[in-house]
ZAMARGU-4260 file (C-alpha; in steps of 0.2 Angstrom, whole numbers, plus 5000, padded with zeros to 4 digits):
<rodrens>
0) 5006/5042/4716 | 4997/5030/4728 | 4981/5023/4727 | 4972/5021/4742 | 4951/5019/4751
5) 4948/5027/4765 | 4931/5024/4772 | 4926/5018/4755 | 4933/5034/4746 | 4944/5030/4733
10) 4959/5041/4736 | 4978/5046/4725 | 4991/5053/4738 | 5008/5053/4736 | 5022/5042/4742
15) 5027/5047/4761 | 5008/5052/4766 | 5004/5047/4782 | 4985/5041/4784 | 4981/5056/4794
20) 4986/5069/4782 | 4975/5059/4769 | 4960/5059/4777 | 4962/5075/4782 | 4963/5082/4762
25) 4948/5072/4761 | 4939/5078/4771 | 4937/5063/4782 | 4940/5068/4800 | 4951/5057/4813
30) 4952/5061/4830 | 4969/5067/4839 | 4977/5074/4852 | 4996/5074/4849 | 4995/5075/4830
35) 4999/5095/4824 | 5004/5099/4806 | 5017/5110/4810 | 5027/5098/4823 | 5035/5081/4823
40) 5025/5064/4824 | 5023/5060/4842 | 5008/5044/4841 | 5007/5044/4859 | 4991/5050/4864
45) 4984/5036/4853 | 4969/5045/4850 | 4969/5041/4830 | 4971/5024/4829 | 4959/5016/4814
50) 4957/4997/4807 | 4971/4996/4790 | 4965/4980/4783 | 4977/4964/4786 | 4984/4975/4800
55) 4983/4962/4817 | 4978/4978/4827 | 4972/4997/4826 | 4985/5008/4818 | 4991/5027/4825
60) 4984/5037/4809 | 4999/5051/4812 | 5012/5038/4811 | 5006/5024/4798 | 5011/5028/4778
65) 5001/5023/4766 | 5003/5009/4754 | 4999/5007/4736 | 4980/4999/4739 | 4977/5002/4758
70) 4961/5001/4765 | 4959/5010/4780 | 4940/5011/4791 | 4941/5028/4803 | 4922/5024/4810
75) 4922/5005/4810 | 4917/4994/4826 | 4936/4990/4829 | 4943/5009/4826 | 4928/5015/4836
80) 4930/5003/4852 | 4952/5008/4851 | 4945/5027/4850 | 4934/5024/4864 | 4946/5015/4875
85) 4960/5028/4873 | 4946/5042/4877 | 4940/5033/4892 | 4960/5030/4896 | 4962/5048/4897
90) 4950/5054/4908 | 4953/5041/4920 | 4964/5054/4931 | 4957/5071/4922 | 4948/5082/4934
95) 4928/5086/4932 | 4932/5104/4931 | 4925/5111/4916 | 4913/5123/4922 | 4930/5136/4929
100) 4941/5129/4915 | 4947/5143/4904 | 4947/5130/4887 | 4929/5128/4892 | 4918/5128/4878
105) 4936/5128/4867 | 4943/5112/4873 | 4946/5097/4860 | 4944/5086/4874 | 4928/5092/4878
110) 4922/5089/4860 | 4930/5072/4860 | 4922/5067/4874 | 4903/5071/4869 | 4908/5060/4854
115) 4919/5045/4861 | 4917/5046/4877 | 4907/5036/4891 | 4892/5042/4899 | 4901/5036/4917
120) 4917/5032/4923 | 4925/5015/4929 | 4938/5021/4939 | 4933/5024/4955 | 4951/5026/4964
125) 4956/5041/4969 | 4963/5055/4956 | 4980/5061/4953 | 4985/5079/4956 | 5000/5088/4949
130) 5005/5108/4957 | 5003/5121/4944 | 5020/5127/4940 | 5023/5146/4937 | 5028/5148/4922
135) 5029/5169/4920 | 5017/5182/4919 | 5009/5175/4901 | 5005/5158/4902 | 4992/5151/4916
140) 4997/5130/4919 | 4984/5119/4928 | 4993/5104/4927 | 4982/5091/4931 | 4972/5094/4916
145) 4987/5089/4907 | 4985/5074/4895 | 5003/5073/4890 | 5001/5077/4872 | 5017/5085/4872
150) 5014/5098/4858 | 5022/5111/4870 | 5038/5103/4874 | 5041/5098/4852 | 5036/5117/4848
155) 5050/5122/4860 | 5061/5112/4852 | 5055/5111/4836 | 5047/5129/4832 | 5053/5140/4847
160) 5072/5134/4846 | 5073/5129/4864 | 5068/5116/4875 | 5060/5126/4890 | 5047/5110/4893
165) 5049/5094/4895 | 5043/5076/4902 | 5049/5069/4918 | 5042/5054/4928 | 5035/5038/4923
170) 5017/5031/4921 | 5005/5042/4933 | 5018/5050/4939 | 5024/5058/4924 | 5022/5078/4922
175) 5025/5090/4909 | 5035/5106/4919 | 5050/5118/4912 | 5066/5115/4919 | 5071/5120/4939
180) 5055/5128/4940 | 5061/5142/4927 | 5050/5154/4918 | 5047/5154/4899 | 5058/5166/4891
185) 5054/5163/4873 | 5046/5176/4861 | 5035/5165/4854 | 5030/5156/4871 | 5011/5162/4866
190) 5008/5147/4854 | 5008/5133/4867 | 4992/5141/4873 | 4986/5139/4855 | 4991/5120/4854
195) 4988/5113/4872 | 4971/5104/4866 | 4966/5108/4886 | 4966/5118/4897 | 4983/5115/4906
200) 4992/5130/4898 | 4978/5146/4896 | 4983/5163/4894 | 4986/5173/4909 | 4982/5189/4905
205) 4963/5184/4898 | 4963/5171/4913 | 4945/5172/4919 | 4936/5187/4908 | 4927/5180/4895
210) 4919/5163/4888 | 4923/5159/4869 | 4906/5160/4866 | 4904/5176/4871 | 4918/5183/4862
215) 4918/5192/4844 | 4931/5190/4831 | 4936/5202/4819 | 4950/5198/4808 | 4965/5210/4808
220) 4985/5214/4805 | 4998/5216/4816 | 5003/5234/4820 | 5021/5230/4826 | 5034/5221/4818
225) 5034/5222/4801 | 5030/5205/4794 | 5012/5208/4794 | 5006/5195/4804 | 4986/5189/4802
230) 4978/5191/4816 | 4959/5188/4827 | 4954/5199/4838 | 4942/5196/4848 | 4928/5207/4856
235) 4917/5209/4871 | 4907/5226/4877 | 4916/5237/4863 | 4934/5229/4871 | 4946/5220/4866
240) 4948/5202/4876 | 4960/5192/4865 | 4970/5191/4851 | 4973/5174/4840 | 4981/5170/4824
245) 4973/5169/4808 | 4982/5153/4795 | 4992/5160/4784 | 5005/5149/4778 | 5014/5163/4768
250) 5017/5175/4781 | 5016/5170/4801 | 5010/5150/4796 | 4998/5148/4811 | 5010/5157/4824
255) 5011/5171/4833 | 5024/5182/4841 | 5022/5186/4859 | 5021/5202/4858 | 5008/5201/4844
260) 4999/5189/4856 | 4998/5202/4871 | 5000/5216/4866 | 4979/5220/4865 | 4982/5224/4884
265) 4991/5241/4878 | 4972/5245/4869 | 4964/5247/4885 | 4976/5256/4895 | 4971/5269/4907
270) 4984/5280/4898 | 4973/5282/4882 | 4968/5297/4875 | 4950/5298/4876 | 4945/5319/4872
275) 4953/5333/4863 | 4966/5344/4875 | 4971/5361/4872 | 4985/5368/4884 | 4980/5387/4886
280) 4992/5399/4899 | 5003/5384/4903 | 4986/5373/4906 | 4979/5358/4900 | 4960/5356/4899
285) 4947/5347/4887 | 4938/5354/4875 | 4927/5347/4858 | 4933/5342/4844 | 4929/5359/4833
290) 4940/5370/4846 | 4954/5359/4846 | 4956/5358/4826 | 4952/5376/4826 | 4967/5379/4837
295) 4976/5367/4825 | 4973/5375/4809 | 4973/5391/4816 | 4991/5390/4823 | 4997/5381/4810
300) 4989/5396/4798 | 4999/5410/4813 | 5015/5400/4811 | 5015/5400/4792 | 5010/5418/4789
305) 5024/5423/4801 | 5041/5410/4797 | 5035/5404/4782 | 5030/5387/4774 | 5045/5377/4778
310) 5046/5381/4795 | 5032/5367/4800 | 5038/5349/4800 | 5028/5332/4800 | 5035/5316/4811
315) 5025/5302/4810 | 5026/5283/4818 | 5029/5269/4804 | 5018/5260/4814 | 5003/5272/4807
320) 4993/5267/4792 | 4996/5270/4773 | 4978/5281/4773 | 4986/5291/4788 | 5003/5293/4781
325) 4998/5298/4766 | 4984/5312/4772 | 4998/5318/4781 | 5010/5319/4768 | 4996/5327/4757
330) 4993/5341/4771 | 5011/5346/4771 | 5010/5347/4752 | 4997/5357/4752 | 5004/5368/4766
335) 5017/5372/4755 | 5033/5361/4758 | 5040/5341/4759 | 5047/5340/4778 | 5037/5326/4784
340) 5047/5307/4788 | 5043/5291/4797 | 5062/5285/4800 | 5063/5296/4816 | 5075/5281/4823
345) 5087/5284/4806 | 5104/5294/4807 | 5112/5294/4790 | 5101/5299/4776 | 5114/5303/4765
350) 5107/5287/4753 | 5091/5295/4751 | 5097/5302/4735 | 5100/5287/4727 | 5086/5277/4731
355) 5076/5269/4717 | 5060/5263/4727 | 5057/5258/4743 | 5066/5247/4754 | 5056/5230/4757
360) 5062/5211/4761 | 5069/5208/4742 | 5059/5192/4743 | 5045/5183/4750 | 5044/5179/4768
365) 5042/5161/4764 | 5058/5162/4755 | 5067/5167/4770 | 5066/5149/4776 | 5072/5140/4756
370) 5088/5150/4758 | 5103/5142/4756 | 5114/5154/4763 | 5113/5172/4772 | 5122/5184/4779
375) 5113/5193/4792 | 5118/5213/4796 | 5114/5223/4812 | 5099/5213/4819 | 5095/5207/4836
380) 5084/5194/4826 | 5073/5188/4839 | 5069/5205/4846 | 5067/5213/4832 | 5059/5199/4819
385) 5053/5184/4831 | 5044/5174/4818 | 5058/5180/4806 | 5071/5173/4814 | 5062/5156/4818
390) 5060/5154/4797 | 5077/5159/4798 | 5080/5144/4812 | 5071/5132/4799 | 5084/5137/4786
395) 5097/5132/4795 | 5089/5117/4805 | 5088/5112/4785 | 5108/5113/4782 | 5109/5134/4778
400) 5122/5141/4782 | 5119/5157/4794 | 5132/5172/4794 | 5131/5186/4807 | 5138/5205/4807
405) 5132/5213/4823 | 5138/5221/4838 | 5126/5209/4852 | 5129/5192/4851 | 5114/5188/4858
410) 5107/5167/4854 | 5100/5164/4840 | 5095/5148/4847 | 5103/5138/4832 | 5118/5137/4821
415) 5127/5152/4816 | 5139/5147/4803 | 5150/5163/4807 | 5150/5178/4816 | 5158/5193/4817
420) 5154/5203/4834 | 5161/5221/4832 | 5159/5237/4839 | 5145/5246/4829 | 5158/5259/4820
425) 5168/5244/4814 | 5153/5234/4806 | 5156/5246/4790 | 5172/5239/4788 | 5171/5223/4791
430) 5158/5221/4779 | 5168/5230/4767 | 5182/5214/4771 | 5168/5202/4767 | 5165/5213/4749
435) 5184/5211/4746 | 5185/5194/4749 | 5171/5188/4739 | 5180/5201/4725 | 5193/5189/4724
440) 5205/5199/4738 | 5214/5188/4750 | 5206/5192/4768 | 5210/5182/4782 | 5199/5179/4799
445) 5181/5180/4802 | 5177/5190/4786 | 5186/5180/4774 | 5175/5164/4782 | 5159/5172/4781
450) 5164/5177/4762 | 5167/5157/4759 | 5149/5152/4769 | 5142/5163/4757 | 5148/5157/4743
455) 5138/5139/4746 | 5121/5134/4739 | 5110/5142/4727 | 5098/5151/4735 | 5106/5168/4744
460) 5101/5182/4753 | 5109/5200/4761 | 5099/5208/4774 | 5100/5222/4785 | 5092/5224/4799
465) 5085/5237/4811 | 5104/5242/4820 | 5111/5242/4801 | 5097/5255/4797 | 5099/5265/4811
470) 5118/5265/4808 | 5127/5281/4808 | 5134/5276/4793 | 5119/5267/4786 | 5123/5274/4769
475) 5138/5265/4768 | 5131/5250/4776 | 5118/5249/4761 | 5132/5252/4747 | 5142/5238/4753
480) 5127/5226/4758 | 5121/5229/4738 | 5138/5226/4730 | 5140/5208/4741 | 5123/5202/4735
485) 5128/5207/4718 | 5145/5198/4718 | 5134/5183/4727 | 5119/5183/4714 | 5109/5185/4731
490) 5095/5192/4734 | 5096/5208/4742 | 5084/5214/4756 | 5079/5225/4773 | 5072/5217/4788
495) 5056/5232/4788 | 5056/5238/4806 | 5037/5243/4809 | 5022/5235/4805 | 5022/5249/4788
500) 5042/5255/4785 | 5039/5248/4768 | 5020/5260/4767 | 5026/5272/4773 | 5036/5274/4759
505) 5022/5271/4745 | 5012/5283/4754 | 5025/5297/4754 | 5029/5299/4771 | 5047/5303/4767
510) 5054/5322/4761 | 5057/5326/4743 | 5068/5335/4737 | 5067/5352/4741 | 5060/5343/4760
515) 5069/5339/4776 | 5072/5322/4784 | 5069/5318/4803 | 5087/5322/4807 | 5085/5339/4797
520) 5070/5344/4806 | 5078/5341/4824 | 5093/5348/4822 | 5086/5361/4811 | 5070/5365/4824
525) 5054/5371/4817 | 5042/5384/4823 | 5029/5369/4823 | 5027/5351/4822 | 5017/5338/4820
530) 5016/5322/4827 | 5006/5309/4821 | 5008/5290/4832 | 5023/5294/4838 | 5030/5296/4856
535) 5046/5307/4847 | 5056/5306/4864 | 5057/5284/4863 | 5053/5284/4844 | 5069/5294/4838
540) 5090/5291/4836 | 5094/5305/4847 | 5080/5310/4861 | 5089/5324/4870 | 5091/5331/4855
545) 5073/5328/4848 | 5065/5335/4866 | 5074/5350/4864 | 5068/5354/4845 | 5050/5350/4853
550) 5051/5360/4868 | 5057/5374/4856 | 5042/5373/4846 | 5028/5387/4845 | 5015/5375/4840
555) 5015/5355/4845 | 5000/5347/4836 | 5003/5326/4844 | 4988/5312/4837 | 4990/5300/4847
560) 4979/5286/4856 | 4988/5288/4873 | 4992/5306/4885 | 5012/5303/4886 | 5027/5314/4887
565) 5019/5327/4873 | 5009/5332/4888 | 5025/5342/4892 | 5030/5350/4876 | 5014/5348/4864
570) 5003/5362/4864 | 4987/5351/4858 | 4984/5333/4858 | 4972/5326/4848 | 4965/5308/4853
575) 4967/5298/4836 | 4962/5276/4836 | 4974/5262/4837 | 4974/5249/4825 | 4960/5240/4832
580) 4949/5255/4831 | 4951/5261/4813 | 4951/5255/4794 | 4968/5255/4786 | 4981/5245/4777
585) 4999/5239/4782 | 5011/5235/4771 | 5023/5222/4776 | 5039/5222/4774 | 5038/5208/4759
590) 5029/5220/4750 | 5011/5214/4754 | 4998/5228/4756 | 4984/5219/4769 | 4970/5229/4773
595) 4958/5227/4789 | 4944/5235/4797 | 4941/5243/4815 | 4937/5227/4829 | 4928/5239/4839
600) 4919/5254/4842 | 4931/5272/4843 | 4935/5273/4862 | 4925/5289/4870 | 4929/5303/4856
605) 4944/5294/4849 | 4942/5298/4829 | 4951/5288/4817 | 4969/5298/4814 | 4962/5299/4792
610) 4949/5307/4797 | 4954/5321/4808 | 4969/5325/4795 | 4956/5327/4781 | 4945/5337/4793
615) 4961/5348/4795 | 4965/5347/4777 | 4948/5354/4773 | 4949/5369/4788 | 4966/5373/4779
620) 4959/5375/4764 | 4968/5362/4756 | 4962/5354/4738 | 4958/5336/4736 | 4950/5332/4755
625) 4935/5327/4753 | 4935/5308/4754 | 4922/5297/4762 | 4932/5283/4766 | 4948/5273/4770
630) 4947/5264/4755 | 4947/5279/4746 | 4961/5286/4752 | 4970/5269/4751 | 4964/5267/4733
635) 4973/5285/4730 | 4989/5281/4740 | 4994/5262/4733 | 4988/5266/4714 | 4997/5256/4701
640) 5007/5241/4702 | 5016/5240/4721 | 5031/5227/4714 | 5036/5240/4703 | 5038/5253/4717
645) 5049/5241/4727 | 5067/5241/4724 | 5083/5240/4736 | 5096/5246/4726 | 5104/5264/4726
650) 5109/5270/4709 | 5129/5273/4712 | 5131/5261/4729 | 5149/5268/4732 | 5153/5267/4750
655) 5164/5279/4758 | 5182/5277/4762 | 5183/5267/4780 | 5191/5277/4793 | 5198/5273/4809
660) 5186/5269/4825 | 5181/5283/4833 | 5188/5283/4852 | 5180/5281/4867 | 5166/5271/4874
665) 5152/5267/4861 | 5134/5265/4864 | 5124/5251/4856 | 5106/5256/4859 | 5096/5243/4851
670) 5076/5243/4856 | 5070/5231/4867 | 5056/5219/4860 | 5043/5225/4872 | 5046/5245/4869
675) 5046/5247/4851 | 5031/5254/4846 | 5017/5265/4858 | 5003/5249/4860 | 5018/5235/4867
680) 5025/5246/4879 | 5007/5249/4890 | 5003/5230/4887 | 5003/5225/4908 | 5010/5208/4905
685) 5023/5211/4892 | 5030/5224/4906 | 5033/5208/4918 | 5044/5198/4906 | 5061/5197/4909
690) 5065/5204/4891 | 5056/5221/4895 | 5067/5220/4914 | 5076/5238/4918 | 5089/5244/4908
695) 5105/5241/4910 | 5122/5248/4906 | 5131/5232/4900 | 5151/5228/4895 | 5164/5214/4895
700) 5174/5213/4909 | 5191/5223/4901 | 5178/5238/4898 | 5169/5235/4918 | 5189/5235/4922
705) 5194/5251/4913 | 5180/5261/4917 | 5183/5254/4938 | 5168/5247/4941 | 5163/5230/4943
710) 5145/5221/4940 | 5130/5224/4949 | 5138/5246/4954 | 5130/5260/4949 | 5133/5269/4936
715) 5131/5286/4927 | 5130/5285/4909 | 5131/5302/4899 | 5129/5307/4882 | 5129/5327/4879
720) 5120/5335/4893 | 5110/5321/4896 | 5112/5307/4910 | 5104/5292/4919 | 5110/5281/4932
725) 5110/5260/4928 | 5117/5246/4936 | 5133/5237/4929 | 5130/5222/4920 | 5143/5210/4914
730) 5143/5202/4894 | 5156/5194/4889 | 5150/5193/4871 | 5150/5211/4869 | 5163/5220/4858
735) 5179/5230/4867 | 5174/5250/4873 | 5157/5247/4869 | 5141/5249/4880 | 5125/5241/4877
740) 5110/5254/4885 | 5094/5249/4877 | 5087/5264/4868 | 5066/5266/4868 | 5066/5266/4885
745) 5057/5281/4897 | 5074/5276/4910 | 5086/5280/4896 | 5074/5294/4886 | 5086/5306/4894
750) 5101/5301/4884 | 5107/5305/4863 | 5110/5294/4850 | 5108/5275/4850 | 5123/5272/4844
755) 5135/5289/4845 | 5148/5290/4859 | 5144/5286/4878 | 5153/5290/4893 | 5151/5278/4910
760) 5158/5283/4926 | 5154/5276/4944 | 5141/5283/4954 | 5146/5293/4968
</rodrens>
């Protein structure tokens, strides 16, 4: 340890501390620009230069280490005339626009200014200007603002894993601008907005609606992916305006996703759900909230008392909360039977039988990034698990070694040690490979390399991600995945889909024994269902399939914050709040159960979904409704120790004999970041991103050959009696006979199972 004075305080840091970082666990403030914890040193906005004794000139804080006795003055006459000469140096060509900035009122150079600036300038020539570049639909530049920090361009590089900024020019002709005028295409794009200490890069979509003054903050949780991330949302006239990240170095650091970012837009659609509908003689109208759960009960009493308990069936979204999930898992107890589930998008539940707890991470999302060593199955990781897969990124940028099993072969934007790109129904066996080689088997190829890049370092991991889980042969997956982290010593882990795949669990939202799974219920249909967050046609394996059990239905009872296509099969719809509307509790996919509070006020007669199941628990008669609160429903739902209700491993993981591939085109129908869950898919911006562009039908070029059709035709694409027309694209990356047609989607909602058997033939 060093000793060290900082302004007179006697300080002990340790070896490698920059000045900065010292006075800043001090609690001594140093003005900065450039300087951000998370990124590389830059020490060129030279904003923290300070006097170190016997030192012939002021010193960057952000770049200089300390030494064993340094003295270093932050507010001496020296330090303060270097801040003051750098301060007056920036503003020399930054334009007097503060009153229409957007940073206005949030802008560090704004504070900086009041404290180290001049009352009046010296420069009297004329000021540069620099055009705006457009960037894409989320990120607002005004260039001439810019004071060439460059925190944007290192957290492309650095965070983001590509270099979509950069510097050109020299001295006042120098400009920060993305390459050939290109959009930003990275999911974590957002985060420049946050680190830009100006206002050169604002957001878009709140571009000119609200003053930070005026705003609210309300802290809350992500609703979508399912690492949990914190966030604050912020609040004017009973809306949402903005959402922000909350620190949290354990789970999202101080980032965001993009779509955690924009998504609020989805809140405010003019899609949502804002009274009670009933449909009576084929017509829907509005009526109060004691008619529609009257009809509600009162079916669901008619459909009991003439099929039978079983014969109603319980879908919910694992983007709903543990107080919901488990009211509705309560209500179909009580009703009589176990057919409720949340995994809609699963198609093998043959495992269920042999699980010991519920699936989660297997560590700590902090982990992921310490790991040594991983193979990664069925995952589009950046779609799926953006801030995920940059911890991920950070592994390897630290010498781990990444291993792939996947049919897309999408960029990871960093080193993949191995990869394996195969068809979906040969995943199964080429993970079986990998389990033989590390069995001590000789197995050549891909598998046997990927068993050998496994084998290095000391910290380990399995993980299966969302494609593996919706795997037709997900049970086998799972067996497999467990027996390779057990030959590894690794640790064994899912990547949670939804912001509460690992609550839904804990709150019961899965059949028991005597119950029926998703897949059960739809192929199976019952005399009524109901849905509860879902949109059951984007949200499932196999929509044809799922519309046709719906539309079957005598009674359709959909909560939801949004009218969508259960306007043409439900028979009530019951408006119930989004995230930013209720109380509730997510539990991420590490296993953390984080609970949050509504931001805002219920929109029109919107009604938290915990309480309109315990008013329809009550009106069935049902024992054991009569709570007052969320918390006492949560304090109900998540009793007793949650680690101990965690566990990956199935009791006999025996994986079934590997067959021969099925023939045949195969589909590969992962979901598109911006259309996984009901909120993202209204959000306005996320909608213009290239990643939420129009399906297409994609192939390498032997398929495009085979099928005759070339890039860029139209196509019909048909699975059972359903069929849409998409353009050809051409991938290269993609496995033989396979087609990739993005599932989740209302342009492929028509079609069955994401990843079953398609068939492609040419348009007219």
């Amino acid at each position: 340890m060093l000793n060290i004075e900082i302004d007179g305080k006697q300080l002990t840091v340790e070896p490698g501390t920059t000045i900065i970082d010292a006075a800043d666990a001090a609690g001594i403030y140093i003005p900065r620009f450039c300087y951000h914890k998370k990124l590389s040193v830059a020490a060129n906005c030279r904003m923290c230069l300070v006097q170190v004794e016997k030192a012939p000139k002021p010193m960057p804080a952000c770049a200089t280490p300390v030494t064993d006795g340094m003295k270093v003055m932050t507010r001496s006459e020296t330090a303060l005339k270097a801040q003051k000469a750098v301060m007056e140096f920036l503003l020399i060509n930054h334009p007097l626009d503060c009153p229409i900035c957007d940073q206005g009122g949030e802008c560090q150079l704004q504070d900086l200014a009041v404290g180290y600036g001049m009352g009046n300038s010296r420069y009297a020539e004329e000021k540069r200007v620099v055009l705006n570049k457009n960037i894409g639909p989320l990120i607002s530049t005004d260039m001439t603002r810019c004071i060439h920090c460059t925190r944007c361009v290192r957290f492309g590089q650095e965070i983001a894993g590509i270099m979509e900024m950069g510097q050109i020019g020299r001295g006042e002709h120098s400009e920060i601008t993305t390459f050939i005028e290109s959009s930003i295409g990275s999911e974590l794009s957002g985060n420049i907005i946050d680190l830009c200490p100006v206002g050169a890069l604002t957001s878009k979509p709140f571009r000119y609606s609200a003053r930070g003054w005026e705003l609210t903050t309300r802290p809350s949780i992500s609703p979508h992916d399912g690492l949990g991330a914190n966030l604050a949302v912020e609040t004017k006239n009973n809306s949402v305006f903005r959402v922000l990240p909350r620190d949290n170095e354990e789970i999202n650091e101080c980032w965001l996703s993009d779509k955690d970012r924009f998504a609020y837009e989805g809140l405010n659609s003019p899609e949502r759900l804002q009274r009670p509908m009933v449909k009576r003689y084929g017509e829907w109208r509005e009526c109060d909230w004691p008619e529609a759960l009257e009809a509600v009960a009162g079916g669901l009493k008619r459909v009991r008392s003439e099929n039978g308990d079983a014969q109603i069936g319980a879908l919910a979204s694992p983007h709903a909360t543990v107080e919901e999930l488990y009211l509705l898992h309560k209500l179909m107890h009580g009703i009589g039977n176990g057919n409720v589930d949340h995994r809609l998008r699963q198609s093998d539940f043959s495992a269920d039988a042999n699980l010991q707890g519920a699936p989660w991470l297997g560590m700590a999302i902090a982990e992921v990034e310490k790991l040594d060593s991983v193979l990664v199955v069925g995952s589009t990781l950046r779609a799926d698990h953006p801030l995920l897969a940059h911890r991920l990124r950070q592994a390897v940028k630290r010498g781990a070694q990444l291993n792939l099993i996947n049919p897309v072969d999408d960029d990871l934007l960093c080193d993949v040690a191995n990869k394996a790109i195969v068809a979906p129904d040969a995943m199964v066996q080429t993970l079986d490979q990998v389990r033989r080689a590390l069995a001590g088997e000789s197995v050549a190829g891909m598998a046997g390399s990927i068993a050998a890049s496994l084998r290095q370092g000391e910290r380990k991991a399995v993980l299966l991600g969302n494609l593996a889980q919706h795997h037709p042969r997900y049970a086998d997956l799972h067996a497999m995945a467990q027996q390779v982290a057990e030959l590894l010593g690794a640790k064994f882990g899912f990547l949670g889909e939804a912001a509460n795949s690992v609550g839904a669990y804990l709150a019961g939202a899965v059949p028991d024994e005597a119950g029926m799974n998703a897949a059960q219920m739809l192929e199976e249909p019952r005399r009524a269902y109901i849905l509860l967050g879902t949109e059951a046609e984007l949200d499932s394996y196999n929509p044809a399939k799922t519309l046709a059990a719906l539309q079957s239905a005598q009674l359709v009872v959909a909560l939801s914050p949004y009218k969508h296509h259960a306007l043409d099969y439900a028979h009530v719809l019951l408006p119930v709040a989004p995230f930013s509307e209720t109380s509730g509790t997510f539990v991420s996919t590490e296993g953390r159960a984080q609970s949050f509070s509504a931001a805002v006020k219920p929109l029109g007669e919107t009604r938290p979904a915990w309480k309109v199941l315990r008013v329809l628990g009550n009106l069935m008669e049902l024992p054991g409704f009569d709570y007052e609160s969320s918390e006492q429903v949560r304090a109900e739902a998540l009793h007793g120790d949650l680690s101990a209700k965690l566990n990956n491993r199935l009791k006999a993981p025996v994986a079934k004999p590997v067959g021969a591939a099925a023939g045949g085109l195969q589909r590969i129908g992962e979901v598109p970041i911006y259309h996984a869950d009901s909120i993202v898919r209204r959000a306005a911006a996320l909608q213009k991103t290239a990643a939420a562009g129009v399906p297409t039908a994609a192939m390498n070029g032997e398929t495009l050959d085979r099928a005759g059709v070339v890039e860029g035709m139209d196509v019909i694409v048909c699975q059972g009696a359903g069929s849409v027309v998409l353009k050809a694209a051409r991938d290269d990356r993609l496995p033989h006979d396979c087609v990739r047609v993005p599932a989740g989607h209302p342009a492929t909602a028509m079609l069955g199972g994401m990843l079953d058997e398609i068939v492609v033939e040419r348009a007219g």
